[in-house]
N, C-alpha and C positions, 0 to 999 in steps of 0.2 A: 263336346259330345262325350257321351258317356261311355266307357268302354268294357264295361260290362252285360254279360247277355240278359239277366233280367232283373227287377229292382227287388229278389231275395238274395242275388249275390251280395258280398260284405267283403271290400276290400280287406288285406289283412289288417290296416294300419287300424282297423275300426271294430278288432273283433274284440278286444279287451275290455272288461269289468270293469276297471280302474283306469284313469286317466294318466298316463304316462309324460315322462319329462324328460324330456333329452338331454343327455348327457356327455360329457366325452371325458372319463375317468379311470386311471389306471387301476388294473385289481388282480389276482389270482385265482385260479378254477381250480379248486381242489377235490380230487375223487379218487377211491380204489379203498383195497383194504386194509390192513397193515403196513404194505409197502405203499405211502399216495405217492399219486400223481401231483404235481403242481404245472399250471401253463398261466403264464402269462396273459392278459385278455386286456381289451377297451369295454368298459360300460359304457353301451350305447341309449341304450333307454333305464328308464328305473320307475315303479311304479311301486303301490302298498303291494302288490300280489303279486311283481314276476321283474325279469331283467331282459335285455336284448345286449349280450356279448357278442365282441369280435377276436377273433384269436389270431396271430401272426402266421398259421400253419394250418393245412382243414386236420382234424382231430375227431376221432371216434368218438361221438359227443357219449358221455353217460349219464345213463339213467338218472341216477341219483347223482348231485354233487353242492357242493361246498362254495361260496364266494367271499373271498379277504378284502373288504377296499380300505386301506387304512390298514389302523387295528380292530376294525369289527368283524366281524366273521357273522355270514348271512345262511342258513342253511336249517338242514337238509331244501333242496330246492329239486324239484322234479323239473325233465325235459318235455318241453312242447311241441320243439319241432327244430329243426337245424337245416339250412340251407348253406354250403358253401362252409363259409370259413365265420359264419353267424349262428347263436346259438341262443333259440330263447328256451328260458326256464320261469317255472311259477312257485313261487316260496308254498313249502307246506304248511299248514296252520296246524299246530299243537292244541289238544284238545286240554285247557286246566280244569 
């Protein structure tokens, strides 16, 4: 049975542009100004447009920030929405 009240609601798992891929990959959230911040994080999902982070601690997610997995550095990346101790972000697109 369906559990939602009518067939315009969109589970969240379904609201994405891009087809997502699950992951489970260590990485770093970097953000702030001069002084960053760095936290520690799991890549949970990963798509061309956006990420679904878990952080070990709930954190003031922000606006603007930064993601290291490896040595690539993924960013500026705006926030979409944060629940709990999860944090999705969607990569900004650069205009060339």
């Amino acid at each position: 049975m369906n559990s939602f009240s009518s067939s315009n609601d969109v589970p969240p798992d379904n609201r994405r542009r891009e087809a997502r891929a699950r992951t489970l990959r260590s990485g770093k959230l970097f953000f702030g100004g001069f002084q960053k911040t760095a936290i520690d994080c799991l890549i949970r999902d990963l798509s061309e447009t956006g990420v679904r982070i878990e952080t070990a601690v709930l954190i003031d997610a922000p606006e603007i920030a930064f993601l290291q997995i490896q040595d690539d550095i993924i960013g500026p990346m705006k926030k979409r929405w944060a629940s709990g101790n999860e944090i999705g972000f969607e990569f900004e697109l650069r205009k060339e």
